[in-house]
LOBA-958522 format. One record per atom (N, C-alpha, C, O, CB): x, y, z. Coordinates in steps of 0.05 Angstrom, whole numbers, plus 5000, padded with zeros to 4 digits. Glycine has a CB too. Layout:
BEGIN
XYZ
...
***
This chain:
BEGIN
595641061980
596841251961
599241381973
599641441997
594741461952
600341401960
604041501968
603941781969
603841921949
606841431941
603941871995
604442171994
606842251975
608742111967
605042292025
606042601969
608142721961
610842771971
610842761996
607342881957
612942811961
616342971977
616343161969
616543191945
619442871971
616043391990
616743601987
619843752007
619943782032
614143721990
621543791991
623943892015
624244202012
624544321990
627343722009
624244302031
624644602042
624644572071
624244382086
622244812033
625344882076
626644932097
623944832127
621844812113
627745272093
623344782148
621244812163
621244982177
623145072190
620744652174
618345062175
617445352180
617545352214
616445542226
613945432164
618945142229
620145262254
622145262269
623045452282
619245242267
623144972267
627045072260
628745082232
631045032225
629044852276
626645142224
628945232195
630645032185
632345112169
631345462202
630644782191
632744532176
631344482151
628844482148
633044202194
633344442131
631844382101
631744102099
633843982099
633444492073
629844012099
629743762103
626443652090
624443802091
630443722135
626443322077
623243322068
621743402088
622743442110
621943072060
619643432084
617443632099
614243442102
613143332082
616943972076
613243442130
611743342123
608043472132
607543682144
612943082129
606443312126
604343472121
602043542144
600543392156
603143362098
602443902148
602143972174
599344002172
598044132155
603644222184
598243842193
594943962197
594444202218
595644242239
592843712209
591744422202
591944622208
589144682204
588044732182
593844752197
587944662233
588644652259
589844312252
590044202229
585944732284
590544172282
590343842281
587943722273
585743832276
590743722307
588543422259
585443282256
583843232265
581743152255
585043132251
584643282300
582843132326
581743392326
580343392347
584442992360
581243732312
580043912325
577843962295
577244172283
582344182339
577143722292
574943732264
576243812241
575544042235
572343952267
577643732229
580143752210
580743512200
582943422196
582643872221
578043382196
579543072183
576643002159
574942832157
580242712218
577443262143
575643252121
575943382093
575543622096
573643332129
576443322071
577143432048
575743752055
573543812066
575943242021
577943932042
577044122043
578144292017
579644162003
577444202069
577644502009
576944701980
579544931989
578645082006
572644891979
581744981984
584045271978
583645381952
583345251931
587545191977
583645681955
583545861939
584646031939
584746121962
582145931936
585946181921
588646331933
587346561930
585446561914
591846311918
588146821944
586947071951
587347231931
586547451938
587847191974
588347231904
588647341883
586247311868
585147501856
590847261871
585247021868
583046911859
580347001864
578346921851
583246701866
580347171884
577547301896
577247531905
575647601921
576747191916
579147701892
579248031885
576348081871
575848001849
582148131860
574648221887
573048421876
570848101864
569348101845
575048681849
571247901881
568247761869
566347651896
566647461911
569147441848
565247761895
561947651907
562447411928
562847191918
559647501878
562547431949
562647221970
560146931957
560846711965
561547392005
558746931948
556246771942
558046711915
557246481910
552646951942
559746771896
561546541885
563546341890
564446141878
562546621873
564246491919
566346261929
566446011912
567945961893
565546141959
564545861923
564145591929
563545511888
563945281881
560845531960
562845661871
562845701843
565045571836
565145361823
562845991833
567745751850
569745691837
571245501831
570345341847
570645771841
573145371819
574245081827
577645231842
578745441836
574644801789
578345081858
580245071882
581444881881
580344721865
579245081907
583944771895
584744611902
583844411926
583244461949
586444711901
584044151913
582344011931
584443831953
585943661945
580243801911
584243911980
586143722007
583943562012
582043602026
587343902041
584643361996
583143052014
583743052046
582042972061
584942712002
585843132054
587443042084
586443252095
587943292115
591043022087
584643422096
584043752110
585443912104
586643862083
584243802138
585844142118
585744422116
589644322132
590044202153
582544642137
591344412114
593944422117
596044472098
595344582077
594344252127
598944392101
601044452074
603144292090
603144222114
602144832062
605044272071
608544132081
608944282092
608444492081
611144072065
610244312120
610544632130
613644502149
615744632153
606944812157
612844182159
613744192187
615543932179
614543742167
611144172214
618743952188
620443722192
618643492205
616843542221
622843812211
619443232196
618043012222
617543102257
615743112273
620442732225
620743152255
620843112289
619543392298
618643372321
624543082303
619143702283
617543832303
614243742290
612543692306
618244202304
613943732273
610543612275
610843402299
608943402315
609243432242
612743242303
611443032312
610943102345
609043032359
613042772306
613343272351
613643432376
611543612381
610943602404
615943582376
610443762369
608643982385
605343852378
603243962386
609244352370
605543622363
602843502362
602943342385
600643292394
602143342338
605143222399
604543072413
604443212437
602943132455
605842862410
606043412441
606443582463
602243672469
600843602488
609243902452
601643842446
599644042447
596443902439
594143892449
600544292424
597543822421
594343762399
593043622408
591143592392
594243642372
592743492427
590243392441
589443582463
587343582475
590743092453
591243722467
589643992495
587844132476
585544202483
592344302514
589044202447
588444382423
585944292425
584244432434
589944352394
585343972413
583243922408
581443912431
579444002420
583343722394
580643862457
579043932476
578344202476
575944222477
580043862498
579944482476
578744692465
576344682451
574044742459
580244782453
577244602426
575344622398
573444492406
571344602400
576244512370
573244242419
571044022425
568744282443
566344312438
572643682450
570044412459
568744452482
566644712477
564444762488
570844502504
568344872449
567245042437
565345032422
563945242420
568445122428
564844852411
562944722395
560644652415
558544772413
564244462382
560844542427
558844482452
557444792466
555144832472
560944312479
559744952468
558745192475
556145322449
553745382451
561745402478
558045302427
555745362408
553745282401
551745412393
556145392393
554144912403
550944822405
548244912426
545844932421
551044542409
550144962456
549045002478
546745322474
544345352479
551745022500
548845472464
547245712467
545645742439
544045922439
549345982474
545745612419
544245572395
546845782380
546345822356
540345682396
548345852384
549946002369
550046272374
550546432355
549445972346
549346382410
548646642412
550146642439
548846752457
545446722409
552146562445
553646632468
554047032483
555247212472
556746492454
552847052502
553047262506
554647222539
553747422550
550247412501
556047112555
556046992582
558946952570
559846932547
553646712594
560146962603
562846722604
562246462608
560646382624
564846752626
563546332594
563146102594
565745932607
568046012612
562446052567
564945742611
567045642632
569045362606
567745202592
564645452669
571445372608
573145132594
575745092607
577745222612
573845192563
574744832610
577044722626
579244482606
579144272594
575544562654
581044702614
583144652599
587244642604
588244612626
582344832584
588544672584
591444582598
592344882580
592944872556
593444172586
592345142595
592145422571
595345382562
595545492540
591445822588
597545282570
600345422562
599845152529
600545222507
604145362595
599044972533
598544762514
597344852487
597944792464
596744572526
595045042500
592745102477
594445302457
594645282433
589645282491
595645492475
596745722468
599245642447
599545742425
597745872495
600845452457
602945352440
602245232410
603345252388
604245152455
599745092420
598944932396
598445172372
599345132349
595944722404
596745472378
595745652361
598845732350
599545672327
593745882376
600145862364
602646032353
603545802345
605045942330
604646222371
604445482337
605545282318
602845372297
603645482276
605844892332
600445342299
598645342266
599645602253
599745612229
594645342266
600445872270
600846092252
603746012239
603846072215
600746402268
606645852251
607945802242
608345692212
610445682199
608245732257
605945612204
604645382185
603245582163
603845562140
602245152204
601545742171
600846002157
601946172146
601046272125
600146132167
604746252160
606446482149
608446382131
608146152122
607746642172
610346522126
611946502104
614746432127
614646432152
611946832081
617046362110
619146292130
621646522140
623846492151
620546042115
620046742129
620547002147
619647012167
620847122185
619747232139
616846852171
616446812210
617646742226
617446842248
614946692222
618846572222
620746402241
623346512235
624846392250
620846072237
624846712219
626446862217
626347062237
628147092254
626246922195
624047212236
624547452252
623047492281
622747702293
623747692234
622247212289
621547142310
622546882325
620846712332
619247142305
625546822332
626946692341
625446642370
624846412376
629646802339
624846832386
623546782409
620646542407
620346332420
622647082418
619646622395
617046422387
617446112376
616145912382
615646562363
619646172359
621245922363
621845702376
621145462373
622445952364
623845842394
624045722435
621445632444
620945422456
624846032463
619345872437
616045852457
615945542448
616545392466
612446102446
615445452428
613245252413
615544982420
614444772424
612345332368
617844992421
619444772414
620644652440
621344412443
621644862395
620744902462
620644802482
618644802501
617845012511
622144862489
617544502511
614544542515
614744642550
613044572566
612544212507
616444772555
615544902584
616345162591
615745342607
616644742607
617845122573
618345522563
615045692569
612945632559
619045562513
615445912588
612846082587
613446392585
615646492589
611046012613
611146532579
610946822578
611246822547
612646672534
613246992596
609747002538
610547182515
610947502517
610447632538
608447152495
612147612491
613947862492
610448092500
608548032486
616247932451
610248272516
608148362515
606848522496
604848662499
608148452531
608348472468
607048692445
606548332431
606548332406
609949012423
606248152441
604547982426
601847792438
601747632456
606247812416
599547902417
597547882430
596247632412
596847642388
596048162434
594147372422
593447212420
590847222422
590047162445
594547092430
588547302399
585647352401
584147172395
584646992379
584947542387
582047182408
580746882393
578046962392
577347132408
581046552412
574946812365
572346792377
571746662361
572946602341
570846992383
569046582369
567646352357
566846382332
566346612324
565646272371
566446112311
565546232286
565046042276
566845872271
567146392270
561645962267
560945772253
562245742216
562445552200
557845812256
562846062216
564346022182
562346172164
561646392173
564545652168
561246112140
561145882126
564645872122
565945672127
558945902097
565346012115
567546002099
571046062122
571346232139
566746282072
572845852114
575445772124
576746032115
576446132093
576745472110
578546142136
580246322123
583746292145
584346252168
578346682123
585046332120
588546262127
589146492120
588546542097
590646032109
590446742138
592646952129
594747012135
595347182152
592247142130
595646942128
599746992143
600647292131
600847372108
603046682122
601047412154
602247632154
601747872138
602747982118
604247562151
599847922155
597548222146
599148512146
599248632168
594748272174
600048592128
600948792144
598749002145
596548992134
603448882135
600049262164
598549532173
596049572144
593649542140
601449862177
598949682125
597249792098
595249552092
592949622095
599349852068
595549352086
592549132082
590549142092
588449112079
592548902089
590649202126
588149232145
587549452136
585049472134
588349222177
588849722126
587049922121
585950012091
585150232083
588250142132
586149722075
585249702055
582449662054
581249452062
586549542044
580949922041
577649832037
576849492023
577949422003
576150082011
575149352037
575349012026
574349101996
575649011977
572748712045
571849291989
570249301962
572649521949
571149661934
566249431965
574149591947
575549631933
577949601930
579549771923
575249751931
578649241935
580749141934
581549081902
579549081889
580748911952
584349021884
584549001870
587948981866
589549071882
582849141862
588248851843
590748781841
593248911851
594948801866
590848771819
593249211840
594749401840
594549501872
596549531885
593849601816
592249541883
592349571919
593949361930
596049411942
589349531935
593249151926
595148861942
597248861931
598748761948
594148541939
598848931907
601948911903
602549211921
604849271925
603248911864
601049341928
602249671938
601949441967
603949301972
599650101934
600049421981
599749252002
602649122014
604049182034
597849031993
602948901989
604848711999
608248881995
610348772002
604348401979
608149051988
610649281994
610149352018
611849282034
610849551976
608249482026
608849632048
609149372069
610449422089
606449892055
608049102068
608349002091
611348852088
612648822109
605848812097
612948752059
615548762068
616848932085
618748862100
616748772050
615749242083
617449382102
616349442135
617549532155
618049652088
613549352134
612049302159
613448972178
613748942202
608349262146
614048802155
614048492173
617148562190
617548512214
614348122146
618648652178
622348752198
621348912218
623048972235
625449002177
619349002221
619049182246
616549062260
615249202276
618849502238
615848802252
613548602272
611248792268
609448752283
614348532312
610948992251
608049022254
606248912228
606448942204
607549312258
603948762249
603448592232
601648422243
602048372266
605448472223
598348252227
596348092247
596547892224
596547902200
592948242258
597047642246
595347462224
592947312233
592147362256
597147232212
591647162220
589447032222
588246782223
586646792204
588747092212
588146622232
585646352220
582946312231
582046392253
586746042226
581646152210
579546142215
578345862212
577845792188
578546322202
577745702231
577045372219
574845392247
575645412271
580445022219
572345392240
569945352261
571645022280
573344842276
565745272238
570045102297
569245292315
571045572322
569845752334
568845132338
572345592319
574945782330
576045942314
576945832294
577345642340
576246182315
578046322303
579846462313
579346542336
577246442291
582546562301
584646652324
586546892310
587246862286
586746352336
587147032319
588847192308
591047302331
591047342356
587247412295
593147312305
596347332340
595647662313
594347742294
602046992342
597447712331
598348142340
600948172338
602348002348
597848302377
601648312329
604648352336
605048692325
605548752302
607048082317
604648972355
604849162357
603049272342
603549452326
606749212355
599949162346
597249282328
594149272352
593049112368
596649002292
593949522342
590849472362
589049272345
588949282321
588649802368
587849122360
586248912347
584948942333
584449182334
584948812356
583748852316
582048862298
579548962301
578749172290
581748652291
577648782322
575248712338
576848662364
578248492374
573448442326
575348992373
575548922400
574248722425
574748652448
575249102404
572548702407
570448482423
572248202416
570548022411
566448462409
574248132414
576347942404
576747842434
576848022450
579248082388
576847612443
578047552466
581347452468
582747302454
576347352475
581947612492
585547602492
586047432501
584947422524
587347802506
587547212495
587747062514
591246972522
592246762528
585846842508
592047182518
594847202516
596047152531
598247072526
595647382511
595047182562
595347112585
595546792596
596046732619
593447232595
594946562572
595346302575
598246202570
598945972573
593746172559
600146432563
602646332568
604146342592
606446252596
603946432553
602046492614
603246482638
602946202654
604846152669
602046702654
600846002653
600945762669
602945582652
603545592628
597845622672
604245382678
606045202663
604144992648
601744962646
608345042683
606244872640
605644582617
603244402637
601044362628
609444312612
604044322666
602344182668
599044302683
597444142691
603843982681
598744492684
597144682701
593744612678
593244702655
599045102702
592044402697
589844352692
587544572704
587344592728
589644092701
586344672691
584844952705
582744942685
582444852662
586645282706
581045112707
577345272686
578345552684
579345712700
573145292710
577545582651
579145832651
575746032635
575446032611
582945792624
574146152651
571246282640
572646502623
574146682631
568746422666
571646442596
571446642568
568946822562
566646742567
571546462542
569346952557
566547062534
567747122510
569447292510
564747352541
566946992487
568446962470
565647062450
563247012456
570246672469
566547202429
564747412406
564447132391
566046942390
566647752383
561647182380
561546992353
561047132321
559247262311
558946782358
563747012310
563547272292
563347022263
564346802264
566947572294
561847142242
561546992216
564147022204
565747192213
559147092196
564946872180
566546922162
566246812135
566846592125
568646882170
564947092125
563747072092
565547202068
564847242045
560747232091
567547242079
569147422060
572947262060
573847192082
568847832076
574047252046
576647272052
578847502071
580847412083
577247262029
578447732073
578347942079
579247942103
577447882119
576348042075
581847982116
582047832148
581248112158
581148342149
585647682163
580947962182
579148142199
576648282195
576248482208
580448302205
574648172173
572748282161
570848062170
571147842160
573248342131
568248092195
566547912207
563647992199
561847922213
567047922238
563148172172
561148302170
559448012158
560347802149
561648602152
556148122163
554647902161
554547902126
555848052111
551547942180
552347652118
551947712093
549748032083
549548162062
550947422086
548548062106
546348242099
548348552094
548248712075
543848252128
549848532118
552148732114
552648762085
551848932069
555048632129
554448492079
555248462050
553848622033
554348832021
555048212040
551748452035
549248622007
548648852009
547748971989
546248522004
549049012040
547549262041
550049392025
549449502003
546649402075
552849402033
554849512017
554949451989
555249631972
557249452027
554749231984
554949201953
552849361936
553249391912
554648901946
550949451948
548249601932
550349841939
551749931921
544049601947
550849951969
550750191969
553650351942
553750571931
551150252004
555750121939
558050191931
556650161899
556850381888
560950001942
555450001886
553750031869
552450261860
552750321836
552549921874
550750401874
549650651879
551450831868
551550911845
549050701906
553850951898
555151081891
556751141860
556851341846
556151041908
557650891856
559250801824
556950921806
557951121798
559850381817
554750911797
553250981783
552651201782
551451281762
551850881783
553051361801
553151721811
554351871797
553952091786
554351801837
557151621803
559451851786
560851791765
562851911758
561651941800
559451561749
558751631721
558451801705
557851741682
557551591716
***
């Protein structure tokens, strides 16, 4: 079957040119399976246990979009995405190992300036093409594969997460994170997405993904979410070829909600949904 043409700009050097179709994470990191998109408008104020109710758009090819010119997909997959995918492999193993209750560092041996590059290219892919606008430096990071260090107000979090549920957020701003999740609603998220036009020119701002095993969130001038988040920001310091065991303790956090940065369980869920229930009927 004949893929689609899509031409726009690429979301990391900016040439307008056809575009072709970025996997996110790569296919080698369990990403080579039809998967369900739903756009976040779509799930204002409904019940995590409808998700899967709803009908979505269906990616035969996994979890991705046109994001990336040939030559940088083809460049930072070939550069990264197999270090990428040994990560994920290894994580998975971690989670089978401990039954899904990691409390220990755990030991992964890995290529970190690789891993690291590969994550900040999937947020490239996430965000809008104001990212690569107002982050020229990050740019350089991903495209040149021996380029190291990042700016120290950008932070690279990561923890484990069986899921159920996939989550993509490009460019959170401040006001969003301090949006109550049960009383989200149309009129909050257009106030939201104002204040983060004027939040994203001044980099403050988190974004997010979420594809089990792994979840990751970059920072840019925000205290974390979850502090129990592991930093691993510090993998832009080894070069390109630097083979090392690098021991994590990495949180295992669910994700039942769209809601970035929201790791609450389902029981959580339900206990709030009665309690906000409750309350609502009070003040009637």
């Amino acid at each position: 079957m004949a893929h689609k043409k899509v031409f726009n700009n690429c979301r990391i050097c900016g040439i307008h040119t056809q575009l072709t179709f970025e996997h996110v994470p790569p296919r080698a990191a369990f990403n080579d399976c039809p998967v369900v998109g739903k756009h976040i408008l779509e799930l204002i104020n409904k019940n995590p246990d409808e998700y899967t109710a709803r009908k979505g758009h269906i990616s035969q090819r996994g979890a991705g979009a046109y994001t990336l010119c040939e030559k940088c997909n083809n460049d930072t997959g070939r550069w990264y995405g197999e270090a990428f995918a040994k990560l994920a492999h290894q994580s998975l193993d971690t989670l089978k190992q401990v039954k899904g209750q990691p409390s220990l560092y755990y030991p992964f041996r890995i290529y970190p300036l690789r891993v690291i590059k590969q994550i900040i290219t999937m947020f490239f892919s996430v965000n809008s093409d104001l990212f690569r606008a107002n982050h020229p430096d990050l740019v350089k990071f991903v495209l040149n594969k021996k380029k190291r260090y990042l700016d120290p107000d950008i932070r690279i979090l990561v923890y484990l997460t069986l899921g159920p549920y996939l989550r993509f957020a490009g460019g959170t701003s401040i006001a969003t994170l301090e949006i109550n999740p049960d009383e989200v609603s149309v009129d909050t998220m257009d106030n939201a997405l104002s204040q983060y036009q004027r939040d994203y020119a001044k980099s403050l701002y988190s974004s997010e993904i979420a594809f089990p095993p792994l979840g990751y969130v970059l920072s840019f001038g925000l205290e974390p979410i979850d502090n129990q988040l592991a930093d691993i920001s510090f993998f832009a310091k080894y070069r390109y070829d630097d083979w090392t065991s690098i021991y994590l303790k990495l949180p295992v956090n669910p994700v039942n909600t769209w809601y970035p940065g929201d790791y609450r369980s389902k029981e959580q869920l339900q206990r709030n949904f009665e309690e906000n229930t409750r309350i609502e009927k009070e003040n009637q």
